[in-house]
C-alpha positions in Angstrom: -56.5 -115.5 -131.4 -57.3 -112.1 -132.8 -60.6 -112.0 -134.2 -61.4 -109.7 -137.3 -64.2 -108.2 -139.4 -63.3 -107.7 -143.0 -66.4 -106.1 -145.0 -65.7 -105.7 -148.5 -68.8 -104.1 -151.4 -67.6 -105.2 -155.4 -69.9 -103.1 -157.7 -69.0 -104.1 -161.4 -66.0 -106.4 -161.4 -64.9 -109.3 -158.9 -61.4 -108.0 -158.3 -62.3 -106.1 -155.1 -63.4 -109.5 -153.5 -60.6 -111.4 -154.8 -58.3 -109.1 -153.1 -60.2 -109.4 -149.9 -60.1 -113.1 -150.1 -56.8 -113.4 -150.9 -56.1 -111.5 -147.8 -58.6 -112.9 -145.8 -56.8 -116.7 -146.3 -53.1 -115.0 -145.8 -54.8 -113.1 -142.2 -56.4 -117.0 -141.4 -53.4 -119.0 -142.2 -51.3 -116.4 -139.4 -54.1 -117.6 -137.1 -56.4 -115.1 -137.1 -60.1 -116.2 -137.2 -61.4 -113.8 -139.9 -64.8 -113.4 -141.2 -65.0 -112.1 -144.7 -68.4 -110.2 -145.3 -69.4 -109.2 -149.1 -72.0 -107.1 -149.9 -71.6 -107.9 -154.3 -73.1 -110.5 -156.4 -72.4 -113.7 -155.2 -69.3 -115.4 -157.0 -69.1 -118.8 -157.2 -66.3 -121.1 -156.2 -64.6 -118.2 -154.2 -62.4 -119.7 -152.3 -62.1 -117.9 -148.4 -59.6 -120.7 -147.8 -59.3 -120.8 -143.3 -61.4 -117.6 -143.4 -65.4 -117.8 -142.2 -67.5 -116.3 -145.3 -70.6 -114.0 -145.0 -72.9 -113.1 -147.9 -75.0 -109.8 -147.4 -78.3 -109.0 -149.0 -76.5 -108.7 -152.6 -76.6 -105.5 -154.3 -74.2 -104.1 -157.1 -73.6 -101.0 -159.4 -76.6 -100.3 -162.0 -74.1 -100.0 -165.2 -70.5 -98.7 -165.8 -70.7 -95.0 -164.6 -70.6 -96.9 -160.9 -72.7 -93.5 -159.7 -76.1 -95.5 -158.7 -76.7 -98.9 -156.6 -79.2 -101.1 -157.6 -80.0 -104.7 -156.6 -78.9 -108.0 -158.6 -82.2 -107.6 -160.7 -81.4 -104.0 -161.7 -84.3 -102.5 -159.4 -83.1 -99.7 -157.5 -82.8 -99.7 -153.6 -85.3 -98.4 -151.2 -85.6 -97.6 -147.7 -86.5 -101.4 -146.4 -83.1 -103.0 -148.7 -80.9 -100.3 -147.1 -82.8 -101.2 -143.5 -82.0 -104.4 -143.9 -78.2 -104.7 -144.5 -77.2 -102.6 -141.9 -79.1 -104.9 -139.6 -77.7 -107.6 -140.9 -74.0 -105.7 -140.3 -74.8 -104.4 -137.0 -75.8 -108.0 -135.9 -72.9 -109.5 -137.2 -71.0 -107.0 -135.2 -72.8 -107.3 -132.1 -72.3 -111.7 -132.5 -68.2 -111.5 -134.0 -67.4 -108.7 -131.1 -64.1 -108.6 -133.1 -60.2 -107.2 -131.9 -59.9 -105.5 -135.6 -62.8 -103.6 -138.2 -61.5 -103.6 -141.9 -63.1 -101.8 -144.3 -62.0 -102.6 -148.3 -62.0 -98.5 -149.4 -63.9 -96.7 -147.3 -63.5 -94.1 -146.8 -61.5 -93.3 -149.7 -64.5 -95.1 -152.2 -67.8 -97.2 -152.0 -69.2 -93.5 -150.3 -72.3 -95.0 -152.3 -72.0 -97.2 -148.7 -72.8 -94.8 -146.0 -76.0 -95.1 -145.4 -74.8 -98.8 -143.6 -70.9 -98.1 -143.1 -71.3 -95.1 -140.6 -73.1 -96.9 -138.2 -71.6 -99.8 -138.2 -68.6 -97.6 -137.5 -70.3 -95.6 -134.8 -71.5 -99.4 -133.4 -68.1 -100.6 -133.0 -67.3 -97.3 -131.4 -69.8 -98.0 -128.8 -68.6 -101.1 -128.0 -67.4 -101.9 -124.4 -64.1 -103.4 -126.2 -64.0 -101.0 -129.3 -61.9 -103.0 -132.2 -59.0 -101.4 -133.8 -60.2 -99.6 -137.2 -58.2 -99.9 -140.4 -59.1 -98.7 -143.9 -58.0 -101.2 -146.7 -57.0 -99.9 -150.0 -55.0 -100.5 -153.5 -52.5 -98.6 -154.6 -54.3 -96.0 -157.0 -57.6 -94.1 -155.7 -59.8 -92.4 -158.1 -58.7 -89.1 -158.0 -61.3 -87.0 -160.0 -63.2 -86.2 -156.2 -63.5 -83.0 -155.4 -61.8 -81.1 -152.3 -65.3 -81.1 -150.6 -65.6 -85.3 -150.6 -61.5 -85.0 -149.8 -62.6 -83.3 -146.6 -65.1 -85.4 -145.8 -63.0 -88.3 -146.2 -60.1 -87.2 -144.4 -62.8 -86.1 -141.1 -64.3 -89.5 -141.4 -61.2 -91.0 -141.3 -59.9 -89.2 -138.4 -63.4 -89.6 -136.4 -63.3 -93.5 -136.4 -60.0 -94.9 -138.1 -56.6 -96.3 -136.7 -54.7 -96.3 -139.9 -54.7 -97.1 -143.7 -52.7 -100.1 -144.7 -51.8 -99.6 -148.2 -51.4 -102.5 -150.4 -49.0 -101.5 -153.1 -45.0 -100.9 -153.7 -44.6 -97.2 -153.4 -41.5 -98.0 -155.1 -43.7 -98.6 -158.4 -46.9 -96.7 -157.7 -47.7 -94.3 -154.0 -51.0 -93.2 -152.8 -49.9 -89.7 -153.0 -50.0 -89.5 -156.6 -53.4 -90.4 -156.6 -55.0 -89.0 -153.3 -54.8 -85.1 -152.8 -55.0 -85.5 -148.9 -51.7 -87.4 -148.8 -50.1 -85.4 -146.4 -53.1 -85.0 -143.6 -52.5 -88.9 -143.0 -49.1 -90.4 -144.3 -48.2 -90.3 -140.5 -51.2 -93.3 -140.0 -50.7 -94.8 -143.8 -48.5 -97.9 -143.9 -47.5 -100.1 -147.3 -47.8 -103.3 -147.4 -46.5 -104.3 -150.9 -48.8 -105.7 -153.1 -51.1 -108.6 -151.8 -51.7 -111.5 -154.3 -51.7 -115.0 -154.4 -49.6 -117.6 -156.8 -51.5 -120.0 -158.0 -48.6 -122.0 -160.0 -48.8 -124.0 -156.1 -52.3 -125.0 -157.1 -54.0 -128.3 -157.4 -55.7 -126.8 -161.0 -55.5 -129.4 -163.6 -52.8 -128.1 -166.2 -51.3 -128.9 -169.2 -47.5 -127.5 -169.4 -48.3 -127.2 -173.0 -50.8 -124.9 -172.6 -49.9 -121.1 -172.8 -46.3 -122.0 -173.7 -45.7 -119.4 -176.3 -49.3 -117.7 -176.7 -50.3 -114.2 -176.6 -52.7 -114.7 -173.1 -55.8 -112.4 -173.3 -57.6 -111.6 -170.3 -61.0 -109.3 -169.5 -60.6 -110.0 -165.8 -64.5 -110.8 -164.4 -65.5 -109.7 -168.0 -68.0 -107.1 -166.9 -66.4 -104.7 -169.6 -64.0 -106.8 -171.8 -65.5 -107.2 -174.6 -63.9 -104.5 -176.6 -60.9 -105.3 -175.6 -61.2 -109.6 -176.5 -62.6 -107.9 -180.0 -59.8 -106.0 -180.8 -57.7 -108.6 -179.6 -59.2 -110.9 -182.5 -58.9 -108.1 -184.9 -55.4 -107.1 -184.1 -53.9 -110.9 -184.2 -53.5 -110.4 -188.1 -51.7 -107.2 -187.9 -49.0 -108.4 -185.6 -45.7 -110.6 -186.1 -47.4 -112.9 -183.7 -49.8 -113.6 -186.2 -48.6 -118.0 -186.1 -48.8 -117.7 -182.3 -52.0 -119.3 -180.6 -54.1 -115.9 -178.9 -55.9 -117.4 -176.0 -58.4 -115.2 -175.0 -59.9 -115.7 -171.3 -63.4 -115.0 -170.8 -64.7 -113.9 -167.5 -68.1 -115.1 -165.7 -69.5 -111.1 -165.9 -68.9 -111.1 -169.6 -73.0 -109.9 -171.1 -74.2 -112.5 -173.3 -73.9 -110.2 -176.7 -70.1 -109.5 -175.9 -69.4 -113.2 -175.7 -71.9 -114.2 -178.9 -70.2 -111.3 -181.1 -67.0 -113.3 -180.6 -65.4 -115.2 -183.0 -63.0 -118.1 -182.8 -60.5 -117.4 -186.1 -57.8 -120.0 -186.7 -55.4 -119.8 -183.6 -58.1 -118.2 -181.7 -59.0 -119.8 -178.4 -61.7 -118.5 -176.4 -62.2 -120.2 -173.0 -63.5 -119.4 -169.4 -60.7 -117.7 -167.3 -58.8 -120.2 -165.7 -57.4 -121.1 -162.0 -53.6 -121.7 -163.5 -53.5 -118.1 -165.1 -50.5 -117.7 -163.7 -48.9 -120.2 -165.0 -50.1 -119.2 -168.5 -48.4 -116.0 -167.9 -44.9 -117.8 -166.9 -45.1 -119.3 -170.2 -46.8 -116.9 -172.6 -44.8 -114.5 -174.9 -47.3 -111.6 -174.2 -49.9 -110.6 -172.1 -53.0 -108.2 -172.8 -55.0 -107.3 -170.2 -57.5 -104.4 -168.8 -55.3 -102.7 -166.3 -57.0 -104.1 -163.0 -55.2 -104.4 -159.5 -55.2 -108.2 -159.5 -53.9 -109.3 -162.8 -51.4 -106.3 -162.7 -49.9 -107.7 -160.1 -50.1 -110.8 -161.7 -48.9 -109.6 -164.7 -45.8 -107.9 -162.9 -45.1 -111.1 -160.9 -45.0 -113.6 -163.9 -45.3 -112.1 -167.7 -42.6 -111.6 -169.6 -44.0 -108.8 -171.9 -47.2 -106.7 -171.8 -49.9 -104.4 -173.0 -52.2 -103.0 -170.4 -55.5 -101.2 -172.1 -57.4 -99.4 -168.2 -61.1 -99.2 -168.0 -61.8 -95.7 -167.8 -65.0 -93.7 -167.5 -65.0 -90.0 -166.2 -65.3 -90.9 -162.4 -63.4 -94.0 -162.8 -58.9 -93.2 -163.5 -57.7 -96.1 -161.4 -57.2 -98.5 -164.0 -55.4 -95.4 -166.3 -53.9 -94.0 -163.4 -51.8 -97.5 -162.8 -51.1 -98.2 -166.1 -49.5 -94.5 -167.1 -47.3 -95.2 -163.7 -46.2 -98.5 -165.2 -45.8 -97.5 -168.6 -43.7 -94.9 -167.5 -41.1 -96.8 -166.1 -41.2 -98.9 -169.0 -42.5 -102.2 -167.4 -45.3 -102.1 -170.1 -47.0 -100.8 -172.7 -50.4 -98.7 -172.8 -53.4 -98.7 -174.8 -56.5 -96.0 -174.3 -59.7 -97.8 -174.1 -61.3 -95.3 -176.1 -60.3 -96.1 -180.0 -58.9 -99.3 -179.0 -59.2 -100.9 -182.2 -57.3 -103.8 -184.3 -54.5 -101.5 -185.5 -54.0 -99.6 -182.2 -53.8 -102.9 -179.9 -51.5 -104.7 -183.2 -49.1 -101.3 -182.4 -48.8 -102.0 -179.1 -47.8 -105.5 -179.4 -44.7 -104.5 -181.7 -43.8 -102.0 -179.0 -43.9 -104.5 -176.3 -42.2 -107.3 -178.4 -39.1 -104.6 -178.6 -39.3 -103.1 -175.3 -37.4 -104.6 -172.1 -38.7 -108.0 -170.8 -40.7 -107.4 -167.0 -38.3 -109.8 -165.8 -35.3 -107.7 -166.5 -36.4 -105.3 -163.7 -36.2 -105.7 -160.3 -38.7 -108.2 -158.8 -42.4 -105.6 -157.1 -43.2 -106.4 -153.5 -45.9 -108.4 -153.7 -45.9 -109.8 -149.8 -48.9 -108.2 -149.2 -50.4 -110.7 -147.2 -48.0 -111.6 -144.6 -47.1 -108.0 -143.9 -50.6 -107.3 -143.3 -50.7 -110.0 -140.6 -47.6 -109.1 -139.0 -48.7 -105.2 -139.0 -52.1 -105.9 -137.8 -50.2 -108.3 -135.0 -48.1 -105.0 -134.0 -51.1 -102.7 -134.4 -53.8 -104.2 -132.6 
């Protein structure tokens, strides 16, 4: 049984450690013994389903502009934090003595992780058995770096890495578009498809009532949804979906003012996010969503109609960068965060309600997680 290392950092949101976990069970249930190691805020009821789980000293980004690191109380990091969590990774290393090394990003992101990532790198170098090193990322990479941090990427990635397994359809969205040293390592990239887990399989309590109809609302972890849940409130008027229910899902990460400055109008539901999301997608008429990786894919798999509004700051164009792809092939439509209001959001809905339904195009690869067992079987 191949043994594997998977080290994973979420800054802001939960969706970078849902991927990894969602990957994580696929790897275990292909019988690799997998030990998932996060270095975010711990998220309760994560389910690492046959993977081993390991939580590092926490630590997590200081506020949106995802520049600084700070710990879960908002004081920054000194010498002794940063001393201590690459102990704590080198000893894990040195006890797991695994066949395979995954790093979620780096080195194409979390470069805010150096200081502990290199030499657990150069430590599994060193090894007597060195592990086969793979680089795990989506398919959109911020792509504001400059050509300096390009280089250094691509010569970190050729000093200890195997390959990049790329987990997106490149027949939707491709790496290339989004990561200006494409061409120095497409030779060691390899797709996957998109890596996500149904939950309509679930043992989730549901009512098949529920969501039938509905325009579903979601803010992912909620970290930075409330705009988006209060123009969702304000555009319900404007709209010809105005008798629907809007059922607007509320992440954990959601700051206490975002969620008391919400309103529950008539036809308004505001509730926690819920396992059987899914499932509310099969049945909703519309979906409106941030333009995350997860509930993208979610979105693509099982909505029948949607509006994607992508967080965006200056350093961070994923969440644009997927939803312009998408948009342009017509699979949704795209709201700007910035003057997202009632009346922009209600526009977008009337598009969407005319535009061709997702299920009307052909279906995304989204067998992420068995193709990365079978590749990581091949490659290592």
């Amino acid at each position: 049984m191949k043994r594997v290392f998977f080290y994973v950092q979420h800054l802001l949101g939960i969706g970078h450690l849902r991927r990894a976990a969602t990957l994580a069970r696929a790897l275990a249930r292909e019988s690799f013994d997998v030990l998932l190691v996060s270095g975010g805020a711990p998220v309760p009821g994560l389910d690492a389903g046959g993977a081993r789980f390991h939580q590092l000293p926490p630590l997590r980004a200081r506020d949106e502009g995802l520049r600084e690191l700070s710990r879960l109380d908002g004081t920054p990091l000194d010498d002794a934090f940063r001393a201590l969590r690459v102990q704590r990774l080198l000893d894990l290393l040195k006890a797991e003595r695994p066949d395979i090394l995954i790093t979620e990003q780096f080195p194409f992101g979390r470069t805010q992780l150096r200081f502990e990532l290199l030499p657990l790198l150069e430590a599994a170098k060193k090894m007597s058995k060195p592990p086969r090193i793979f680089a795990s990322v989506r398919d959109v990479l911020r792509d504001t770096v400059s050509a300096e941090r390009v280089a250094q990427t691509l010569a970190t990635f050729d000093t200890f890495f195997d390959a990049v397994l790329v987990h997106a359809d490149p027949a939707l969205v491709s790496l290339d578009k989004s990561f200006k040293g494409w061409a120095h390592l497409k030779d060691r990239a390899h797709y996957t498809g998109y890596v996500v887990e149904d939950d309509r399989s679930s043992t989730v309590a549901t009512d098949d009532k529920v969501g039938r109809d509905e325009v579903i609302v979601s803010a992912g972890g909620g970290a930075v949804g409330g705009p988006l849940l209060r123009a969702a409130i304000a555009a319900r008027p404007l709209t010809s979906l105005a008798d629907r229910t809007w059922r607007l899902l509320v992440g954990d990460n959601l700051p206490a003012a975002d969620g008391a400055a919400l309103t529950a109008d008539p036809g308004v539901v505001i509730e926690p996010a819920r396992g059987d999301f899914t499932r509310l997608l099969a049945r909703s008429t519309l979906s409106i969503s941030q333009a995350g990786y997860n509930t993208v894919v979610e979105t693509l798999m099982h909505a029948d109609r949607a509006v994607l509004v992508p967080f965006a700051t200056p350093r961070e164009t994923e969440q644009t960068r997927r939803a312009q792809a998408l948009a342009k092939r017509g699979l949704v439509q795209r709201v700007e965060a910035e003057g997202l209001d009632g009346p922009t959001l209600a526009a977008a809905v009337e598009r969407a309600l005319t535009s061709r339904s997702i299920r009307s195009f052909p279906r995304c690869d989204a067998n992420g997680g068995p193709a990365t067992a079978a590749l990581l079987t091949k490659l290592a």
